[in-house]
TORKOL-4160 file (C-alpha; in steps of 0.2 Angstrom, whole numbers, padded with zeros to 4 digits, m for minus):
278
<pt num="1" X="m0125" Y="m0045" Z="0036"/>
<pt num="2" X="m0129" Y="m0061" Z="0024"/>
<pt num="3" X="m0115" Y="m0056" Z="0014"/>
<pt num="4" X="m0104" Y="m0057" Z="0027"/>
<pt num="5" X="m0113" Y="m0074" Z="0037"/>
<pt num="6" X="m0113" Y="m0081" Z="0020"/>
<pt num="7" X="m0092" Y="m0077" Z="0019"/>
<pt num="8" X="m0090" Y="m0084" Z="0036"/>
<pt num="9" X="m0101" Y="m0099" Z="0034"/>
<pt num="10" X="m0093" Y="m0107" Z="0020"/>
<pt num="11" X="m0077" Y="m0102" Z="0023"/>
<pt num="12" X="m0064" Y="m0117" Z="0020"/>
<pt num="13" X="m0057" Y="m0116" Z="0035"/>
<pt num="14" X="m0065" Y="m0105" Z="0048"/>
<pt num="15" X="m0050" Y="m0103" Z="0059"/>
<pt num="16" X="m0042" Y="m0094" Z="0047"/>
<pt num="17" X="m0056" Y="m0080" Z="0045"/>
<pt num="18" X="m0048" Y="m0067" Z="0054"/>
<pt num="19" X="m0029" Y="m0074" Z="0054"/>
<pt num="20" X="m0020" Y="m0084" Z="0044"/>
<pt num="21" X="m0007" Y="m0094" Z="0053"/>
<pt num="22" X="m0007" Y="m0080" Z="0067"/>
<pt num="23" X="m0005" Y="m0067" Z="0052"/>
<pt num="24" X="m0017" Y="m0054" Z="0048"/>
<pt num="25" X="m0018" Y="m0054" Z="0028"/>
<pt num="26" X="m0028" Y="m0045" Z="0016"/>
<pt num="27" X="m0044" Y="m0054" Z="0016"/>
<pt num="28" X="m0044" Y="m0057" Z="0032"/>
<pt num="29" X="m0042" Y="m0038" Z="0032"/>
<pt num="30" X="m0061" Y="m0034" Z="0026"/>
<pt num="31" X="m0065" Y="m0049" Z="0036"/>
<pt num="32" X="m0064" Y="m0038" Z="0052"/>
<pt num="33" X="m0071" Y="m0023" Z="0042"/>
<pt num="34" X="m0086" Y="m0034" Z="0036"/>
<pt num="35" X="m0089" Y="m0037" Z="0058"/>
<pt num="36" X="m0087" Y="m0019" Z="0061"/>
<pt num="37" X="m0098" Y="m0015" Z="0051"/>
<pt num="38" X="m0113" Y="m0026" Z="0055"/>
<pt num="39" X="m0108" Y="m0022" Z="0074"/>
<pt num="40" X="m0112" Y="m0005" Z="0070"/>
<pt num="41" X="m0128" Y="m0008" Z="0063"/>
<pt num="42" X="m0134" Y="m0020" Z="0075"/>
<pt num="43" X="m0130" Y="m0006" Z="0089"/>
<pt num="44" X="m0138" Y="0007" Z="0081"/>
<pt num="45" X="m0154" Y="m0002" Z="0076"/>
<pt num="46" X="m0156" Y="m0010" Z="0095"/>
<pt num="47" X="m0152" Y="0010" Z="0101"/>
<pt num="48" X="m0137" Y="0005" Z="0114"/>
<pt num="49" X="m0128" Y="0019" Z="0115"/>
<pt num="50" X="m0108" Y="0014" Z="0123"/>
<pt num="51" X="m0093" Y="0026" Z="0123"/>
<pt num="52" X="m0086" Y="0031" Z="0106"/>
<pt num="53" X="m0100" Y="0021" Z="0097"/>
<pt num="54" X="m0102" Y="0040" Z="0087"/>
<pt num="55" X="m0085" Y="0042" Z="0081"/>
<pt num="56" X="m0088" Y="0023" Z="0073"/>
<pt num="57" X="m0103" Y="0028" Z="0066"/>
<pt num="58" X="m0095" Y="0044" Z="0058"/>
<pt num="59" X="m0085" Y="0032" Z="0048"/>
<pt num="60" X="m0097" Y="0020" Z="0045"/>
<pt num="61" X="m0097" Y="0027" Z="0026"/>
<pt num="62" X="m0080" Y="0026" Z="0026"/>
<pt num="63" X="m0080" Y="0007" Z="0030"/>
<pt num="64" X="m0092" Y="0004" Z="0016"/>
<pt num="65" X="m0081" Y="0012" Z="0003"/>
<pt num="66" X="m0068" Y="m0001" Z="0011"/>
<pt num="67" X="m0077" Y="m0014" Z="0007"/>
<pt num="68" X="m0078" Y="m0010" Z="m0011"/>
<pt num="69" X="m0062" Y="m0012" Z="m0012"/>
<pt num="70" X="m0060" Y="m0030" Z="m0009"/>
<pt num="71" X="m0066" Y="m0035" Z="m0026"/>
<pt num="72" X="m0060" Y="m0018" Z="m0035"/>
<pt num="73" X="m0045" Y="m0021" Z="m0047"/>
<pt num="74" X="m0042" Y="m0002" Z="m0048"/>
<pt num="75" X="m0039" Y="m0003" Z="m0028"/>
<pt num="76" X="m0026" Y="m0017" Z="m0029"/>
<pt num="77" X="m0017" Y="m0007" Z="m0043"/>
<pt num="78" X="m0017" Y="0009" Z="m0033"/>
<pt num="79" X="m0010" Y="m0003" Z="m0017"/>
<pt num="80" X="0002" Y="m0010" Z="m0025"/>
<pt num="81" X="0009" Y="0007" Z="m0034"/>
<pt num="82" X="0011" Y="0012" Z="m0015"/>
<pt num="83" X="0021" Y="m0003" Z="m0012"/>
<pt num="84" X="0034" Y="m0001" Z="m0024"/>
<pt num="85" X="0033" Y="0018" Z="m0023"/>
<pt num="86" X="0037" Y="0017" Z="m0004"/>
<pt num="87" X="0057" Y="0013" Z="m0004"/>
<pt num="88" X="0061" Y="0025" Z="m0018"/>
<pt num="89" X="0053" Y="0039" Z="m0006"/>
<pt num="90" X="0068" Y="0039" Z="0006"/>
<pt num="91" X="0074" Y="0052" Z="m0001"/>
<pt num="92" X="0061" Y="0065" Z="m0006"/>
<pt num="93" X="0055" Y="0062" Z="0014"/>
<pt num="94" X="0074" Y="0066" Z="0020"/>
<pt num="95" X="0073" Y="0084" Z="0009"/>
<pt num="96" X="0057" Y="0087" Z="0014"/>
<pt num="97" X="0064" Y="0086" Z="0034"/>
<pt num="98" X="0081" Y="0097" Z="0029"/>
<pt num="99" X="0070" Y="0111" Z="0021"/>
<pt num="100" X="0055" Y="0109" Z="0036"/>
<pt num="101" X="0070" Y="0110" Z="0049"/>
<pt num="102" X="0079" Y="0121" Z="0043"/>
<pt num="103" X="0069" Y="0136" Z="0034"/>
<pt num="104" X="0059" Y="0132" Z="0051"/>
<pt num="105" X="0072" Y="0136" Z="0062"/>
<pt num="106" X="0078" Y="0152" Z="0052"/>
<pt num="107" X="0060" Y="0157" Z="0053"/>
<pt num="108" X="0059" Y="0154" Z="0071"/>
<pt num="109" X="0075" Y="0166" Z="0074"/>
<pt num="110" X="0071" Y="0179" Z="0064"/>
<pt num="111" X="0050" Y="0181" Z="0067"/>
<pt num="112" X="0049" Y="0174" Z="0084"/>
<pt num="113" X="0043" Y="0189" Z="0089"/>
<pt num="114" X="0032" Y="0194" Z="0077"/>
<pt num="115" X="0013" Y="0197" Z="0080"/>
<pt num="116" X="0000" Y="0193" Z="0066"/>
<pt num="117" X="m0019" Y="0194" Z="0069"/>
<pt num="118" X="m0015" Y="0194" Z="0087"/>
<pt num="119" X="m0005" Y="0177" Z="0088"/>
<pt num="120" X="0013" Y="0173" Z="0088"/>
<pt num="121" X="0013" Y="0161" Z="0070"/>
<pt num="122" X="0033" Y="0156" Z="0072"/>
<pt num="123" X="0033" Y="0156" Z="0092"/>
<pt num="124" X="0043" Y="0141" Z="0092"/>
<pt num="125" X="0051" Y="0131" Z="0081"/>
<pt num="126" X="0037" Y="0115" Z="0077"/>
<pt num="127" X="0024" Y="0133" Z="0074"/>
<pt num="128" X="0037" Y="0138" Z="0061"/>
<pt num="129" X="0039" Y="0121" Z="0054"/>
<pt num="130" X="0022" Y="0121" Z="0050"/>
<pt num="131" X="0023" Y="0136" Z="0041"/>
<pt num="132" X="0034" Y="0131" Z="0031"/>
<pt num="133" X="0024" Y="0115" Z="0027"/>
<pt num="134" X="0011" Y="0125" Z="0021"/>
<pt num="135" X="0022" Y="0136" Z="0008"/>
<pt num="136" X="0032" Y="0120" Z="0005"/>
<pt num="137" X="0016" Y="0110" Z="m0002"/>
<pt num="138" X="0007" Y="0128" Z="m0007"/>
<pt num="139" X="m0008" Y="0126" Z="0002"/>
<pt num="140" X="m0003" Y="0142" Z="0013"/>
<pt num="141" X="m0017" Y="0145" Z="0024"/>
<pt num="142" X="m0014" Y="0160" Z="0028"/>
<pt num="143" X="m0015" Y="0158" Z="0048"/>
<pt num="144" X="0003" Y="0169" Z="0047"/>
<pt num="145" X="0015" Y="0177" Z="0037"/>
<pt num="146" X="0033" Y="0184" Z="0041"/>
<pt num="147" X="0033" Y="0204" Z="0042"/>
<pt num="148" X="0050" Y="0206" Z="0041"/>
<pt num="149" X="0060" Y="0210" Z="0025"/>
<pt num="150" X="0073" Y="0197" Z="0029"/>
<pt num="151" X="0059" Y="0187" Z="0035"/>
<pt num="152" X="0048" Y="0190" Z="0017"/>
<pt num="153" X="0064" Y="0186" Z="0007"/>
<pt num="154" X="0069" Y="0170" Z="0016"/>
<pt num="155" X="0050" Y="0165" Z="0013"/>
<pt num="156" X="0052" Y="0169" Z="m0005"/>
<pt num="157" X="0068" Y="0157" Z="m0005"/>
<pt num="158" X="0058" Y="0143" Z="0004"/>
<pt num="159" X="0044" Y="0145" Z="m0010"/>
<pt num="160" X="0054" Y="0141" Z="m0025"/>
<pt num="161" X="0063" Y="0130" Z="m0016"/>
<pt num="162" X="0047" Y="0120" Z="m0011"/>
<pt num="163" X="0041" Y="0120" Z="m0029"/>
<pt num="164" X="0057" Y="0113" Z="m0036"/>
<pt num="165" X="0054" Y="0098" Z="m0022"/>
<pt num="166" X="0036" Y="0095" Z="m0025"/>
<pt num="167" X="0042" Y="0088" Z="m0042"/>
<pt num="168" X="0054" Y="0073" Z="m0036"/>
<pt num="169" X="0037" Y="0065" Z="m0025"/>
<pt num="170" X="0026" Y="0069" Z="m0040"/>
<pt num="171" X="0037" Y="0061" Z="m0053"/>
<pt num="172" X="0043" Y="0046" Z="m0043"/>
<pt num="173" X="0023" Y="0043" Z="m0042"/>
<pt num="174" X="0020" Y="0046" Z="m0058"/>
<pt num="175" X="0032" Y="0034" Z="m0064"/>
<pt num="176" X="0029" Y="0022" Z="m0052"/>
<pt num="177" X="0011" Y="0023" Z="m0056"/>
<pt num="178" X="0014" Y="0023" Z="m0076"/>
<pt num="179" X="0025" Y="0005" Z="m0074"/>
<pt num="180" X="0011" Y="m0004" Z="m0065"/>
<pt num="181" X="m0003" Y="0002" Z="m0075"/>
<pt num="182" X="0009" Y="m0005" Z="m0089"/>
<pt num="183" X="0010" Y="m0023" Z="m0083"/>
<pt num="184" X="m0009" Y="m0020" Z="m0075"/>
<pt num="185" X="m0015" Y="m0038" Z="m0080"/>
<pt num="186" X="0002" Y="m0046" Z="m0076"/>
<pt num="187" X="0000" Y="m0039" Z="m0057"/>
<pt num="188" X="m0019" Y="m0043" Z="m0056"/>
<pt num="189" X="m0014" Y="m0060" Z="m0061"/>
<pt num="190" X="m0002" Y="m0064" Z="m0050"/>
<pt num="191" X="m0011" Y="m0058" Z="m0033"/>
<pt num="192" X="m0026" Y="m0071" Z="m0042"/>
<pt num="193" X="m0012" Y="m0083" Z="m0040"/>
<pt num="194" X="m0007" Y="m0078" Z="m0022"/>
<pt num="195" X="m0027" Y="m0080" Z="m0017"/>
<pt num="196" X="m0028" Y="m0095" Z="m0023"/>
<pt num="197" X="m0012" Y="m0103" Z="m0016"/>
<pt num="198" X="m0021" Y="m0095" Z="m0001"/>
<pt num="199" X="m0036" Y="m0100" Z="m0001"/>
<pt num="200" X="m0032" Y="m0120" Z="m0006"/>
<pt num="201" X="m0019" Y="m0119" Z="0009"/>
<pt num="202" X="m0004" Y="m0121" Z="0001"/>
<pt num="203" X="0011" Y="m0119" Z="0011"/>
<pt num="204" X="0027" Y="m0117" Z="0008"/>
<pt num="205" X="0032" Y="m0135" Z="0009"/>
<pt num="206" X="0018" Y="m0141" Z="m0004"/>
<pt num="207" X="0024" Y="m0126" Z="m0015"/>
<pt num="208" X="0042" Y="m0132" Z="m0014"/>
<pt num="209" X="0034" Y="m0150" Z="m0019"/>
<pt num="210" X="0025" Y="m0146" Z="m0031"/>
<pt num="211" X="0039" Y="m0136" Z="m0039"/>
<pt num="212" X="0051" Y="m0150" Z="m0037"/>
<pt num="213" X="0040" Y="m0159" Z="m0048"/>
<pt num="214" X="0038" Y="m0148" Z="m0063"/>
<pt num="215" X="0056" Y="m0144" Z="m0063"/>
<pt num="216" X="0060" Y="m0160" Z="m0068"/>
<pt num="217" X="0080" Y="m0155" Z="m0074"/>
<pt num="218" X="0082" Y="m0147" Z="m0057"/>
<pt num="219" X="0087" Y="m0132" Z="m0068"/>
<pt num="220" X="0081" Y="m0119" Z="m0053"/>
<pt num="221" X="0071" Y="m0111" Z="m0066"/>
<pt num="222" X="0053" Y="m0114" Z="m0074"/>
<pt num="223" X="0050" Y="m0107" Z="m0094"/>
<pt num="224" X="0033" Y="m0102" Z="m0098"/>
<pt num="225" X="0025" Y="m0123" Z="m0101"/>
<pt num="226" X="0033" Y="m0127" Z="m0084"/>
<pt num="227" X="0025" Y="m0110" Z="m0075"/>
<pt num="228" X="0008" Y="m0118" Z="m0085"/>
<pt num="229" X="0010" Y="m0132" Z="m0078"/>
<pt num="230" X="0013" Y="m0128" Z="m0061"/>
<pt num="231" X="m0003" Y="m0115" Z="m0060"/>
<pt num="232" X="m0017" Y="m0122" Z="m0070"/>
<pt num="233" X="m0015" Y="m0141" Z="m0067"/>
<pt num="234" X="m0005" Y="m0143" Z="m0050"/>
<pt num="235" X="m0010" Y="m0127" Z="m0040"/>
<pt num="236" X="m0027" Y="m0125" Z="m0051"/>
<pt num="237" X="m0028" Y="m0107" Z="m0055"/>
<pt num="238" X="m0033" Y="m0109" Z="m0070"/>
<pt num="239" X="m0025" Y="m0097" Z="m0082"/>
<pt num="240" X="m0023" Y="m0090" Z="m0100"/>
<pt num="241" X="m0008" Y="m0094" Z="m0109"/>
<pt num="242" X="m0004" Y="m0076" Z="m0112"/>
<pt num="243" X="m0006" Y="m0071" Z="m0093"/>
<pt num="244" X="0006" Y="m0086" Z="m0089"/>
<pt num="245" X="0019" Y="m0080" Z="m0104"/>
<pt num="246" X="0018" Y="m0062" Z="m0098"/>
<pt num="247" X="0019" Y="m0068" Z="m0078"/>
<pt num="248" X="0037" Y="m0076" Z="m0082"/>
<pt num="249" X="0042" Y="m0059" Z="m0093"/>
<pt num="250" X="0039" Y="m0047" Z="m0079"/>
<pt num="251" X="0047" Y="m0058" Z="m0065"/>
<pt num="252" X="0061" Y="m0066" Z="m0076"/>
<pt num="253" X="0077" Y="m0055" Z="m0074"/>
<pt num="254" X="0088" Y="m0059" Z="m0091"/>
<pt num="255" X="0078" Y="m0062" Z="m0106"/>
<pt num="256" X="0080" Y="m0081" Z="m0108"/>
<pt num="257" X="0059" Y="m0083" Z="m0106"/>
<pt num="258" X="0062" Y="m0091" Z="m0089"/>
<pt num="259" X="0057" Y="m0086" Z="m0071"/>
<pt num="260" X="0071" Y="m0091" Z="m0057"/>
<pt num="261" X="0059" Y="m0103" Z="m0045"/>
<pt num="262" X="0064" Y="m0093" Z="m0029"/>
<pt num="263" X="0058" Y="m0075" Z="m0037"/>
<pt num="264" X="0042" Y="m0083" Z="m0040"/>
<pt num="265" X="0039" Y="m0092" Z="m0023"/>
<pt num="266" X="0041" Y="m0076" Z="m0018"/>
<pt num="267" X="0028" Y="m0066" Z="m0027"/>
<pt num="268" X="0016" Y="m0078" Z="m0023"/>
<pt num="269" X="0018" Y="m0082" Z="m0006"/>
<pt num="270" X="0019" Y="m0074" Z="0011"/>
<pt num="271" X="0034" Y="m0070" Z="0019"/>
<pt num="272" X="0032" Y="m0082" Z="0033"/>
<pt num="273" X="0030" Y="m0097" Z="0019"/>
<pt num="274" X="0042" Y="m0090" Z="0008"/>
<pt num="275" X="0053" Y="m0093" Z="0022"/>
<pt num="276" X="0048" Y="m0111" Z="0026"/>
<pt num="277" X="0050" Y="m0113" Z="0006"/>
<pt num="278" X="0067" Y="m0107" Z="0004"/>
């Protein structure tokens, strides 16, 4: 609780504690996890007892992990691994609905009927998709099993099939995984900047000033003593050198050791400033 009345009491602007400019972002996130939480103790320590109060309570020690993650770098790395892992899992999602569909349909035709441990396992179509799921991902509970040969050898198909897709997912994670831990402090350092743009309440216009005055040849792009300049003594974020240099690596696109202005504005502003920027 004094964590969190400490946060909220010298907040820089208290309006923006649980939305930012009618947006929810990430601190504001754990702003409302750090109110849930002291809700929840407040009512279990005054003993009131209102609907679903227990299922909250139940994940009281889930919230408190949450919370951990506000300050854990491990946690942003992990999120933004997601982030970029997200778009390239089109695919792998799309196989993984032809194989459920369709070995579950197969399934369902030729086992409808079948009777294990005094249930119907591929009664219907979803039932049978769900089977297939389970021997898809091999955790194969067990809760049915086709009896058929035909049934046994389609099964067996559907088996090697699922192993052989398990390893597009894992090894589009993997890779995705391995290139952020790569550029680790380069991705740590760019959300520091995006908190403090944040936090100062910089906007998309001041960022566009601000940028228009360290570009002073209009060129469209910043090297690494322009970037240097904008962060540490315009936008104050006050990093090293080497953090700067490696920032304009990873965003740069050709290897001329500059970053185009737009690329940056937008890997350090939201999407609504970005747009009042551009």
């Amino acid at each position: 609780f004094l964590e969190a009345a400490t946060r909220f009491t010298t907040a820089p602007k208290l309006n923006h504690v649980f939305l930012t400019k009618n947006r929810l972002t990430h601190n504001n996130f754990f702003n409302w996890v750090d109110v849930l939480v002291c809700s929840l103790t407040f009512t279990r320590y005054y003993g009131w007892d209102l609907p679903g109060l227990a299922f909250m309570y139940s994940m009281k020690p889930f919230l408190l992990l949450v919370k951990i993650a506000r300050t854990s770098s491990s946690v942003a790395l992990l999120a933004k691994s997601i982030q970029t892992g997200v778009p390239q899992m089109g695919v792998p999602m799309f196989a993984l609905a032809v194989l459920l569909v369709g070995f579950g349909s197969l399934l369902h035709n030729l086992e409808c009927h079948s009777v294990v441990n005094g249930q119907q396992p591929f009664r219907s179509v979803p039932a049978a998709m769900w089977f297939a799921l389970c021997t898809v991902s091999s955790v194969g509970y067990g809760d049915g099993y086709p009896i058929t040969d035909l049934g046994r050898g389609v099964v067996s198909i559907m088996a090697v099939f699922g192993q052989l897709y398990v390893a597009m997912p894992v090894g589009v994670i993997a890779q995705t995984f391995e290139s952020v831990w790569e550029n680790r402090e380069t991705i740590l350092a760019i959300a520091k900047v995006r908190s403090a743009v944040l936090i100062r309440g910089i906007d998309g216009r001041i960022f566009a000033s601000a940028v228009r005055h360290v570009d002073e040849d209009s060129s469209g792009t910043l090297d690494a003593d322009e970037c240097k300049a904008l962060l540490n003594e315009i936008l104050i974020v006050n990093l090293a050198v080497p953090t700067i240099e490696s920032i304009v690596q990873l965003l740069s696109k050709d290897d001329d050791d500059s970053v185009d202005i737009k690329q940056l504005a937008a890997a350090v502003l939201s999407e609504a400033e970005y747009d009042v920027f551009v």
